[in-house]
DRENDO-1510 file (C-alpha; in Angstrom, 1 decimal, always signed):
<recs>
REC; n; res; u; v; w
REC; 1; UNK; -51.5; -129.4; -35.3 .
REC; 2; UNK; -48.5; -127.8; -33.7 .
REC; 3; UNK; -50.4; -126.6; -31.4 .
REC; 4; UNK; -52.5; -129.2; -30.1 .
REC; 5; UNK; -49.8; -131.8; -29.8 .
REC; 6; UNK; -48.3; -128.9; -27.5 .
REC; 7; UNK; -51.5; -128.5; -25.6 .
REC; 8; UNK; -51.8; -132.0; -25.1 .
REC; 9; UNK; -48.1; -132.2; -23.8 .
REC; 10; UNK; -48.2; -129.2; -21.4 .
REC; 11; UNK; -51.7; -131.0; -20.0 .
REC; 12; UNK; -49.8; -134.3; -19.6 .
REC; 13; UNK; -46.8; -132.5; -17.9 .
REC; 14; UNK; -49.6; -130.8; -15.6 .
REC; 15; UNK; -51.3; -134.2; -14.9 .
REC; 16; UNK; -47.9; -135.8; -14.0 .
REC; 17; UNK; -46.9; -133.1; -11.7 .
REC; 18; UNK; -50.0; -132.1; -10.0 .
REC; 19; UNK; -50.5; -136.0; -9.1 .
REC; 20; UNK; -47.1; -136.3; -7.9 .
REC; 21; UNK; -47.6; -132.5; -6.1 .
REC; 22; UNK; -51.1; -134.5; -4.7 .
REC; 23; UNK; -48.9; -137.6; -3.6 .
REC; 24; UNK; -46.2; -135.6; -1.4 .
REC; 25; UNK; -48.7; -133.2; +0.8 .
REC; 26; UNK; -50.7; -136.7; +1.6 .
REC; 27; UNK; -47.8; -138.4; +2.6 .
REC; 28; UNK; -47.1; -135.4; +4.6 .
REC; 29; UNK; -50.7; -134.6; +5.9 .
REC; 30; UNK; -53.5; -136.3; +6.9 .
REC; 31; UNK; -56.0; -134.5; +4.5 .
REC; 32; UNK; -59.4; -134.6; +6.0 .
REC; 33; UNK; -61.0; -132.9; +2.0 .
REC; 34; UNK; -64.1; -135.0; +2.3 .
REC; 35; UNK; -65.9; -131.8; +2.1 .
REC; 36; UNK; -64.7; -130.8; -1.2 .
REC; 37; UNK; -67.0; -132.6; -2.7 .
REC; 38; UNK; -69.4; -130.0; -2.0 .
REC; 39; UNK; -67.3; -127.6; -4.6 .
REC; 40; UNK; -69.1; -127.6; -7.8 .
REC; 41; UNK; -67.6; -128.9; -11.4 .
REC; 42; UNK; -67.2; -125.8; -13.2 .
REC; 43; UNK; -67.6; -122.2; -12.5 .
REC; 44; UNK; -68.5; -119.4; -13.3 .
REC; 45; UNK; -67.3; -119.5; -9.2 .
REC; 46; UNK; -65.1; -117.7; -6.7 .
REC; 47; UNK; -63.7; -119.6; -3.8 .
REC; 48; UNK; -63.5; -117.2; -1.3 .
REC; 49; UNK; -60.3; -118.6; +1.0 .
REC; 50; UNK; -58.2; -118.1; +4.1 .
REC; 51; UNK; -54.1; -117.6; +3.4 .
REC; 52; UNK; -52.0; -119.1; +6.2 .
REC; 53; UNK; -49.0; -120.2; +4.4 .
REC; 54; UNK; -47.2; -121.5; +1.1 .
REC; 55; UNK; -48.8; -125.3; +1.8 .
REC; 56; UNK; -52.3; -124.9; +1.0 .
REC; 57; UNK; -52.4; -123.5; -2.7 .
REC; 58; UNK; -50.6; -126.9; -3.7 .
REC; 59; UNK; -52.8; -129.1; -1.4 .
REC; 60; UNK; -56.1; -127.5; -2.3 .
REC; 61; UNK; -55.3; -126.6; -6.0 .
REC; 62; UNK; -54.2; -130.2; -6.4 .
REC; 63; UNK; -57.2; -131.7; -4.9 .
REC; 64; UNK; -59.7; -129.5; -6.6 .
REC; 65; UNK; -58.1; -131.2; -9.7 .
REC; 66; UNK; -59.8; -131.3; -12.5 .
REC; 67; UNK; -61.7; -129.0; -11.8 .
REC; 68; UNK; -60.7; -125.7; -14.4 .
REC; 69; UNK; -59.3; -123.6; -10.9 .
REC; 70; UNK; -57.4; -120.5; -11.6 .
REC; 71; UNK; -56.6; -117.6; -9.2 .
REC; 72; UNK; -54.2; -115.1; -8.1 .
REC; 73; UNK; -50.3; -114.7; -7.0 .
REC; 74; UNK; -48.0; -111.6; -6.0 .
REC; 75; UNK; -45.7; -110.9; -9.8 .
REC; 76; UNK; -42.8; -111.5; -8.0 .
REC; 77; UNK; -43.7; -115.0; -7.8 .
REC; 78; UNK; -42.1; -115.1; -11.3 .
REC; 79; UNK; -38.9; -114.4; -10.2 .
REC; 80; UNK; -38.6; -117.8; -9.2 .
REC; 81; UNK; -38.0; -119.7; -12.2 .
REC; 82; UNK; -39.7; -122.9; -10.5 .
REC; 83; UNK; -42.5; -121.5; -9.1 .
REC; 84; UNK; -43.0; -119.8; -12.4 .
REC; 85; UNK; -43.1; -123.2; -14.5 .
REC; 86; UNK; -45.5; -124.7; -11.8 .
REC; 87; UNK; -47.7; -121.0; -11.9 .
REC; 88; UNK; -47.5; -121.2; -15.8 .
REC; 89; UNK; -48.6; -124.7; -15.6 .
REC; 90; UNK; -51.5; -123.9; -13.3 .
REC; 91; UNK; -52.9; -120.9; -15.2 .
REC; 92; UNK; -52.0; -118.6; -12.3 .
REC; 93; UNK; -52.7; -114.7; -12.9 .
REC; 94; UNK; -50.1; -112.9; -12.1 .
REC; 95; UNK; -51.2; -109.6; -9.8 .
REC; 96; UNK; -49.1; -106.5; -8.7 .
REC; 97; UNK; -50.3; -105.8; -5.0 .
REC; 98; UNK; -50.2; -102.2; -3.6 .
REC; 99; UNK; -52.4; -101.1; -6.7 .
REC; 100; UNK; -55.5; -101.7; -8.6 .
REC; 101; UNK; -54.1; -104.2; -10.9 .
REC; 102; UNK; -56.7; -104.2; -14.2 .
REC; 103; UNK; -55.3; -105.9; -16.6 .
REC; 104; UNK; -55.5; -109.0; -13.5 .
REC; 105; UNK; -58.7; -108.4; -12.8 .
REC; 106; UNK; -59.6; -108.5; -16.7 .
REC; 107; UNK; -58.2; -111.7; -17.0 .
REC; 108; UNK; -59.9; -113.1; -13.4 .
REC; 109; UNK; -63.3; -112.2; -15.1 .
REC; 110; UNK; -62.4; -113.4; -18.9 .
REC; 111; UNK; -61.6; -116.7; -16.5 .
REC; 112; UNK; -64.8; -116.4; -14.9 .
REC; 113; UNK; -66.9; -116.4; -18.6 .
REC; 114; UNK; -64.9; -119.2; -19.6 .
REC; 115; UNK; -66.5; -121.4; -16.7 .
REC; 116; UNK; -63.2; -121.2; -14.2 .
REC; 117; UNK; -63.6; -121.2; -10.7 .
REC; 118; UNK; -61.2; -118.6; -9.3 .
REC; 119; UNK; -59.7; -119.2; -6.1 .
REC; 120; UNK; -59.1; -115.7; -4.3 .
REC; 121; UNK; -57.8; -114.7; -0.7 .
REC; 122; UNK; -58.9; -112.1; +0.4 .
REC; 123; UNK; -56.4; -111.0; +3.0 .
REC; 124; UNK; -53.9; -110.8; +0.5 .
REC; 125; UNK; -51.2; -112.2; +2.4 .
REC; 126; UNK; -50.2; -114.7; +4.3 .
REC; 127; UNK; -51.2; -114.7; +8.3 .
REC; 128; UNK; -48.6; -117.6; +9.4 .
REC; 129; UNK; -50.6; -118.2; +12.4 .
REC; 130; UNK; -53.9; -118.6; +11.0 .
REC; 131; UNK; -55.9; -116.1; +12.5 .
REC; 132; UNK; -57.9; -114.1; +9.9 .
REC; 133; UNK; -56.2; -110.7; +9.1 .
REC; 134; UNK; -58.2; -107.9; +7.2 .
REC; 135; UNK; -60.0; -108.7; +4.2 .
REC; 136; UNK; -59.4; -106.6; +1.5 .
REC; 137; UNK; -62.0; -105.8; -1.3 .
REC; 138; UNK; -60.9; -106.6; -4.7 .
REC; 139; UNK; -63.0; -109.9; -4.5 .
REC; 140; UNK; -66.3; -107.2; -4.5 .
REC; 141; UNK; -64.8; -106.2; -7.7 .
REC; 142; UNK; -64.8; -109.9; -9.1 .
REC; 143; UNK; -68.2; -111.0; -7.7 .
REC; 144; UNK; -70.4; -107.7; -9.1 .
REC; 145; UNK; -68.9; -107.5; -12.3 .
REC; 146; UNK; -69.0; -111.6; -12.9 .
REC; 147; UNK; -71.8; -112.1; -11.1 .
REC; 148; UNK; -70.8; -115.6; -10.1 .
REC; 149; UNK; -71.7; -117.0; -6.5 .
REC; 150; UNK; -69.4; -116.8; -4.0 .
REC; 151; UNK; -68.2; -119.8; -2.3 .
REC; 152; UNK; -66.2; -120.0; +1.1 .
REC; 153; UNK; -64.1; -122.7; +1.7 .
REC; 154; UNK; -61.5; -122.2; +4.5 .
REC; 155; UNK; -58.8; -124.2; +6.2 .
REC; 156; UNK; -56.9; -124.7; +9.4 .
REC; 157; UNK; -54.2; -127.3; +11.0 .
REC; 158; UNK; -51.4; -126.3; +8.5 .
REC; 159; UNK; -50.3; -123.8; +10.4 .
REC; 160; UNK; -48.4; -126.3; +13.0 .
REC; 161; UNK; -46.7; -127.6; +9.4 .
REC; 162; UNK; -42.7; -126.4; +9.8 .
REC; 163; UNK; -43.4; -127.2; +13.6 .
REC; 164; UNK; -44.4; -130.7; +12.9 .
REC; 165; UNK; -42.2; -131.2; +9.8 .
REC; 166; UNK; -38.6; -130.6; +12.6 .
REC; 167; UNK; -40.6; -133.4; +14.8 .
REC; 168; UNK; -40.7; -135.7; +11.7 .
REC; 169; UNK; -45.0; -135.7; +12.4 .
REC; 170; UNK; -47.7; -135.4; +9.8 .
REC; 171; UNK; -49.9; -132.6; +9.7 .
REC; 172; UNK; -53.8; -132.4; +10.5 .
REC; 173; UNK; -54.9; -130.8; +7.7 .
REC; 174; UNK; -58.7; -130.0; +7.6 .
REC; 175; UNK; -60.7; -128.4; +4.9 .
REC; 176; UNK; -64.5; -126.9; +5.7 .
REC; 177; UNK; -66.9; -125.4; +2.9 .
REC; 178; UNK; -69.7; -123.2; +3.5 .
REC; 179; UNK; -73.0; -122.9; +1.1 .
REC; 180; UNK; -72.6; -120.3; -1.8 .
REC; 181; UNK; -73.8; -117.2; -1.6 .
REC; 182; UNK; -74.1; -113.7; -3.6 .
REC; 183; UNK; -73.2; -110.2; -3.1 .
REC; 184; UNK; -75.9; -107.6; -3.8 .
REC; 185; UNK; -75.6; -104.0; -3.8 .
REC; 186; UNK; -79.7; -103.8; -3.2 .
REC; 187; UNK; -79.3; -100.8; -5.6 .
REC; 188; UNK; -76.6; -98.6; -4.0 .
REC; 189; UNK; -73.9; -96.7; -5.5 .
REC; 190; UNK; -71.1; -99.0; -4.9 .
REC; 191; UNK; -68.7; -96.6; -3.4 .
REC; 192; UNK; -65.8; -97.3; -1.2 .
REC; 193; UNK; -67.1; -97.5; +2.2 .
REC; 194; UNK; -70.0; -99.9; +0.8 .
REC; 195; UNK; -66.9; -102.0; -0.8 .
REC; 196; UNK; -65.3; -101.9; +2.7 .
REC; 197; UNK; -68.9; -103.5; +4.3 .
REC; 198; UNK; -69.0; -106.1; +1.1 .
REC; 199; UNK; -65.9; -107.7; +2.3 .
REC; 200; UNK; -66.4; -107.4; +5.5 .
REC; 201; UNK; -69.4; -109.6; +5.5 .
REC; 202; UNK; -67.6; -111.5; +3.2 .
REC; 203; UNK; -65.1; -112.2; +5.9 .
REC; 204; UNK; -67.7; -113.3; +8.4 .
REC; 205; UNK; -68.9; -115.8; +6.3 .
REC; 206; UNK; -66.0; -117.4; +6.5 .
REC; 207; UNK; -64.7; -116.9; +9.7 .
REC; 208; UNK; -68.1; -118.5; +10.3 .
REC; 209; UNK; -66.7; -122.1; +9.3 .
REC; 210; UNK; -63.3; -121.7; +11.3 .
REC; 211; UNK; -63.2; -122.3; +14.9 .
REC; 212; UNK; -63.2; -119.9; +17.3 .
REC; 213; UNK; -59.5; -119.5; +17.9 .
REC; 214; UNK; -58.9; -118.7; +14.2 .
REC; 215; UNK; -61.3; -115.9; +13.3 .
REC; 216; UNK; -59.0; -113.2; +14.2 .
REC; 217; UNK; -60.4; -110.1; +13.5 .
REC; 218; UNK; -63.9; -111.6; +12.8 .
REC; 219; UNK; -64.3; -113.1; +16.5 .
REC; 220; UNK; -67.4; -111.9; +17.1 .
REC; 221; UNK; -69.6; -113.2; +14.8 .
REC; 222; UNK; -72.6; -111.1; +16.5 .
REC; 223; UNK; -71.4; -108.1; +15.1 .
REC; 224; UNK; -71.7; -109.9; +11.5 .
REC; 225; UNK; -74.2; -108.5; +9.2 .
REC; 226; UNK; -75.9; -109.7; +5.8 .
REC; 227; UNK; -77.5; -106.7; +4.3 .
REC; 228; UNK; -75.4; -107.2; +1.4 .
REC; 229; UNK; -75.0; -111.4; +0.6 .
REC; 230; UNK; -78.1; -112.9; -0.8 .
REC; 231; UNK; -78.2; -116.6; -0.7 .
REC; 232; UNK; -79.6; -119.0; -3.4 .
REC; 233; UNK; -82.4; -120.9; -3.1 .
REC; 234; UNK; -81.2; -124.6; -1.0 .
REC; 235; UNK; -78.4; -122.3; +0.6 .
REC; 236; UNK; -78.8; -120.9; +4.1 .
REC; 237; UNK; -76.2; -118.6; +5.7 .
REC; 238; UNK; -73.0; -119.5; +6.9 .
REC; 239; UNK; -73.4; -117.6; +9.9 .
REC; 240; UNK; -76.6; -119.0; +10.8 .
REC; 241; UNK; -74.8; -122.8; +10.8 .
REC; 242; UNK; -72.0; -121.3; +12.9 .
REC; 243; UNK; -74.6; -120.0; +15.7 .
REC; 244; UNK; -76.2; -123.8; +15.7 .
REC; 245; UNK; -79.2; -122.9; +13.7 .
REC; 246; UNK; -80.0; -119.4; +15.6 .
REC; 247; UNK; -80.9; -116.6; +13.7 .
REC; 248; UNK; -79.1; -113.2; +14.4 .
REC; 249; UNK; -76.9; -110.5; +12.9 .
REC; 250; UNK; -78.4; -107.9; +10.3 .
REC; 251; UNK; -80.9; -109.4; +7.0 .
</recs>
């Protein structure tokens, strides 16, 4: 009994501070989330996400809600007793960068059996200007041991935030989701280099749904392949959308 009555106070505490969390970035942002609603209920699913600064994990996280959304942040995070009441409270998995963290990826796929959708970025830090960086490929770790769908869901406009915050303006803040997709390693021995092309057509798929000026590294989408995503039936490539319905790039 303990224990529920303390489950049921941390999820009223999480309600009350999530909503109010909600509350501030809209007064602060003009949200344009109407695609969200393309993000399914429950998992097992990995969002697949862009990483331009601290505002959108609170804006997104919040209004994904409730939706069960876990994902990732740098250990040190803790440090910060604040953040690490508002981390505790979202379920956050703490990761140590710099090294293949197990015991975090463990608990991203015991997350994933549960029904979570994990939230992931895959450039692993934050780009400021909101450019794509480098992908990196623990995602590929995530997605072929889960076997959940991949789902990119990117963002851009919050990069002008601090800029418009000194000017006392709100923030355009708009949110774009692809259509799902899995990867498949077609019966190859997953080794590094094949890791390395997982994510990097991982990458395209997103930098698919951003506009040109924020793809970054993944410019050029004609250099984008797909011998390694498999879509589900009713999905149709990112990529393909992004070229206004002409095929190209590797199948």
């Amino acid at each position: 009994m303990v224990q529920d009555r303390e489950s049921r106070t941390v999820t009223l505490t999480g309600r009350v501070v999530f909503s109010t969390i909600k509350t501030l970035t809209r007064v602060l942002c003009r949200v344009d989330d109407a695609q969200l609603a393309r993000v399914p209920w429950r998992g097992p699913l990995i969002i697949v996400a862009n990483h331009v600064n601290f505002l959108e994990v609170p804006l997104v996280y919040t209004h994904l809600l409730p939706r069960p959304v876990v994902g990732y942040s740098k250990v040190e995070t803790w440090d910060n007793p604040v953040k690490a009441f508002l981390f505790d409270l979202a379920g956050i998995i703490p990761l140590r960068r710099g090294e293949a963290d197990v015991r975090a990826l463990r608990q991203g796929l015991e997350a994933l059996a549960r029904g979570s959708i994990m939230a992931v970025a895959p450039e692993g830090t934050r780009s400021g200007h909101g450019r794509l960086r480098r992908g990196l490929a623990g995602v590929v770790f995530l997605a072929l041991h889960s076997g959940a769908p991949l789902l990119p869901l990117v963002y851009y406009g919050g990069e002008r935030f601090w800029d418009n915050l000194t000017r006392l303006r709100r923030t355009d803040f708009h949110i774009v989701v692809g259509d799902p997709f899995f990867l498949d390693a077609r019966g190859a021995r997953v080794t590094r280099v094949v890791r390395e092309r997982m994510i990097t057509e991982v990458m395209y798929q997103m930098a698919a749904l951003l506009p040109p000026a924020y793809r970054g590294l993944y410019a050029d989408l004609s250099q984008a392949t797909e011998h390694y995503v498999r879509f589900p039936p009713g999905a149709q490539s990112n990529l393909y959308r992004a070229r206004g319905g002409r095929p190209g790039g590797e199948r």
